[in-house]
C-alpha positions in Angstrom: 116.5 -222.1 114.2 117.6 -223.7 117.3 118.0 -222.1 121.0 120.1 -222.1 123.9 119.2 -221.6 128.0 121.7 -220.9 130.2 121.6 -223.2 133.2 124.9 -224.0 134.6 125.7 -221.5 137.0 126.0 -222.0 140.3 123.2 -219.6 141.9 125.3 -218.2 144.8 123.4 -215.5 145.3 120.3 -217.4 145.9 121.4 -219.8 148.6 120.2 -221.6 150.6 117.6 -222.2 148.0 120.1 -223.5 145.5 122.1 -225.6 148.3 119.6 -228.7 147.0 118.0 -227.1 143.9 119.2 -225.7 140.7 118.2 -222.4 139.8 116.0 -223.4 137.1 114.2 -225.3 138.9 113.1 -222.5 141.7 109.2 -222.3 141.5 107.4 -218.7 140.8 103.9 -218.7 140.1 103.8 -222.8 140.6 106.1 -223.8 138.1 109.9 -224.2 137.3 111.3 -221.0 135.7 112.9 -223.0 133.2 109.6 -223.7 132.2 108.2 -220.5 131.2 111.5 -220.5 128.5 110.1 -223.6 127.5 106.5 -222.5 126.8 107.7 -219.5 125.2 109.8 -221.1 122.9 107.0 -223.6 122.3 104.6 -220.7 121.2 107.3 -218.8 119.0 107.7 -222.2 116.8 111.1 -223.5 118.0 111.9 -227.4 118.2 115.1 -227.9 119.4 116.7 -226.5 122.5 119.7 -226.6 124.2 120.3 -226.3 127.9 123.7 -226.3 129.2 124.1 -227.5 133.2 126.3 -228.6 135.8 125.3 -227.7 139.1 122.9 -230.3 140.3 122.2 -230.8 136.6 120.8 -234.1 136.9 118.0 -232.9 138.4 117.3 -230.7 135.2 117.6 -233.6 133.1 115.3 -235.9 135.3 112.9 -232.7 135.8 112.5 -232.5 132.1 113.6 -235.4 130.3 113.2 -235.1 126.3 111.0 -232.3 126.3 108.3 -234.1 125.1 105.8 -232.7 127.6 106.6 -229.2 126.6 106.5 -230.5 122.7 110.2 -229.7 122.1 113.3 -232.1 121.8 115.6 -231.2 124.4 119.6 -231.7 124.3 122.1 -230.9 127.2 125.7 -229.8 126.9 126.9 -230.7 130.0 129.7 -229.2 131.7 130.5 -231.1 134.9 132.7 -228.1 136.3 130.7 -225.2 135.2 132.0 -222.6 132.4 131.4 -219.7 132.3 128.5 -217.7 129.7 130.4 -217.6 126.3 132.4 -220.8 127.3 129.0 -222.6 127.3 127.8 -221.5 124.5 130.8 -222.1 122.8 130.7 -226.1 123.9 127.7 -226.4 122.8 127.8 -224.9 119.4 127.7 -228.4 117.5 124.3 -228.6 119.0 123.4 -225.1 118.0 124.3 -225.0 114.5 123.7 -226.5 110.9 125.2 -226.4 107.6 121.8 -224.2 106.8 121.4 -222.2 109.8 124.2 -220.7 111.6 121.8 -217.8 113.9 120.7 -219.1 116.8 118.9 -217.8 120.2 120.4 -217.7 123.9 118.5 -217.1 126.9 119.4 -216.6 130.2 118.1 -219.5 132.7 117.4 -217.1 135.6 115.5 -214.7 134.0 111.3 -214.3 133.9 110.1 -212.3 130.8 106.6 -211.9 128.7 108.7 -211.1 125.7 107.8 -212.6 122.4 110.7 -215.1 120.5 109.0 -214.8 117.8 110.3 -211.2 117.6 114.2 -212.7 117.1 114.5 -213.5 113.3 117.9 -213.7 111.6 118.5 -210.6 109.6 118.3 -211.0 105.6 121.2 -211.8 103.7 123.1 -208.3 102.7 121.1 -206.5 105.2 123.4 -203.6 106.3 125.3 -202.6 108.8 125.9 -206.9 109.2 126.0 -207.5 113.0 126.8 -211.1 114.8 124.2 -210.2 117.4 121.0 -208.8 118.0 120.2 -208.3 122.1 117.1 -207.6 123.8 117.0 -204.3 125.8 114.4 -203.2 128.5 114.0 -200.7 131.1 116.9 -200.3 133.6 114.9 -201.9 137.0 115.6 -200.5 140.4 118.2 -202.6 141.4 120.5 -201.8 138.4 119.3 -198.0 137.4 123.0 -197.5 135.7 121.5 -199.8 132.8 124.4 -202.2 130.5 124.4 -200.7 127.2 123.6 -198.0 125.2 120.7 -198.1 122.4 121.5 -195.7 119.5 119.3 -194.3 117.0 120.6 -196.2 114.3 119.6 -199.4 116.3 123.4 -200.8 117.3 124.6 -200.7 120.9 127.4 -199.4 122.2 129.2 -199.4 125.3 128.6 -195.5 126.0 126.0 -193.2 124.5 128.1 -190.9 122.6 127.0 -188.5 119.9 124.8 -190.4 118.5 121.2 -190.1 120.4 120.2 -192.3 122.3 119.7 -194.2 125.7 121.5 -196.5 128.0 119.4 -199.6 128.8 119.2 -203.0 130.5 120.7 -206.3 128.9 117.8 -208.1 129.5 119.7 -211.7 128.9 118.4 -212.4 125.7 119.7 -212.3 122.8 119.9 -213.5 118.8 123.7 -214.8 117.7 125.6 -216.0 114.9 128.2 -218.2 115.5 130.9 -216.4 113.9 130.4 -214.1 117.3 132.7 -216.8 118.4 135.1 -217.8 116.0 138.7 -218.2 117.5 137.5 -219.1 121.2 137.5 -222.1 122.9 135.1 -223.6 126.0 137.6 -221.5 127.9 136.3 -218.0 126.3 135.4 -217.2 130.2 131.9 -214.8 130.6 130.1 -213.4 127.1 130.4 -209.9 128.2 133.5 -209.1 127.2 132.9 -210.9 123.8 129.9 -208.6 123.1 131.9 -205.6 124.0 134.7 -206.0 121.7 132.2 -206.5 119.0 130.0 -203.6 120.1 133.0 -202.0 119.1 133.2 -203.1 115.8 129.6 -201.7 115.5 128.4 -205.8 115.2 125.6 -205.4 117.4 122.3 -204.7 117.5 119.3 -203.7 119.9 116.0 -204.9 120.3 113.6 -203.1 122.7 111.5 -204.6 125.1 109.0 -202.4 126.7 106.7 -205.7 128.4 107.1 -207.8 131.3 110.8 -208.9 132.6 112.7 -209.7 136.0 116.4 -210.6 136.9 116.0 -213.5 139.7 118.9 -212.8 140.8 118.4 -213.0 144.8 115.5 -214.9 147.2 113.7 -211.5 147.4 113.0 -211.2 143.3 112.1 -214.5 143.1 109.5 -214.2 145.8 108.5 -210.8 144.5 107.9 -212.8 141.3 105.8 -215.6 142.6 103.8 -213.1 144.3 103.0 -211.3 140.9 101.9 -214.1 139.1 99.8 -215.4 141.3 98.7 -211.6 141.5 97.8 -212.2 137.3 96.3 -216.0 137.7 93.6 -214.6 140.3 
């Protein structure tokens, strides 16, 4: 199975950091973010990986070249004006897919997490109710207490918790996908919210809780906050 990181965006929120840098490539803990996916990836058994840029994306590329010192093979889907989420995903699908493998994993680029990829295994044939998605939920952090999406009993998500039991918690950017979660749509599918929605639903996605380490480095505060707690665990 092949994997995806999200690297293309802009980084508004975090100028002036990103004025010269991509996000990716911010440093927490005294490495590249984008590196901690890669390790992660490396220890769950993946091989190939795509990373989608455009923003200062050369410097990705000549950051990380092949992959070869993380012991992946690397391949970029590059953009040149940046699309948005499902747009990327969906330009890049010829790299994500394979006449024997059509499940494939997509992870935020600006995201810091302990979670295991090992955990995101393609549901077996006739397994029932079939979903096109399987997303990783966590606790809703401080800064977004109103959570994304509710976790039901039954282990789908929904929009809303309704009457089925259960609670509302935090997309936590990554997530397990078959490709048929975009049939129709073109690179110009705009952001992969809405596409999740509409098959939320449908009742085509699942959740996957996370109840370890995760942050949204979303502004020059978190990532500092970040840095601070790993050097806090390497000491």
């Amino acid at each position: 199975m092949k994997a995806m990181i999200l690297a293309a965006g802009k980084g508004t929120r975090m100028r002036p950091l990103t004025l010269t840098t991509p996000k990716p490539l911010l440093r927490a803990g005294g490495k590249p973010l984008i590196a901690y996916h890669l390790e992660a990836f490396k220890n769950a058994g993946f091989r190939d990986i795509v990373i989608n840029h455009a923003w200062l994306g050369e410097q990705i590329e000549q950051a990380l070249g092949s992959g070869e010192q993380f012991g992946l093979s690397l391949h970029y889907s590059r953009e040149g004006e940046p699309l948005e989420t499902a747009g990327g995903i969906v330009r890049a699908l010829p790299l994500l897919t394979s006449s024997d493998n059509d499940w494939f994993v997509v992870v935020n680029g600006d995201v810091w997490t302990d979670f295991d990829l090992a955990r995101l295994q393609p549901p077996a044939p006739g397994t029932k109710p079939p979903v096109d998605a399987v997303l990783v939920m966590t606790d809703n952090p401080r800064h977004h207490q109103e959570g994304d999406f509710c976790l039901n009993n039954n282990g789908l998500l929904s929009q809303e918790c309704t009457s089925e039991a259960g609670e509302k918690l935090t997309f936590t950017g990554i997530s397990l996908v078959h490709q048929r979660l975009f049939d129709g749509l073109t690179d110009a599918a705009g952001k992969l919210g809405p596409v999740l929605r509409t098959a939320m639903d449908n009742r085509r996605v699942a959740g996957l809780y996370h109840s370890g380490g995760w942050a949204d480095i979303g502004t020059p505060e978190r990532l500092r906050a970040l840095d601070r707690q790993l050097a806090s665990q390497e000491s």
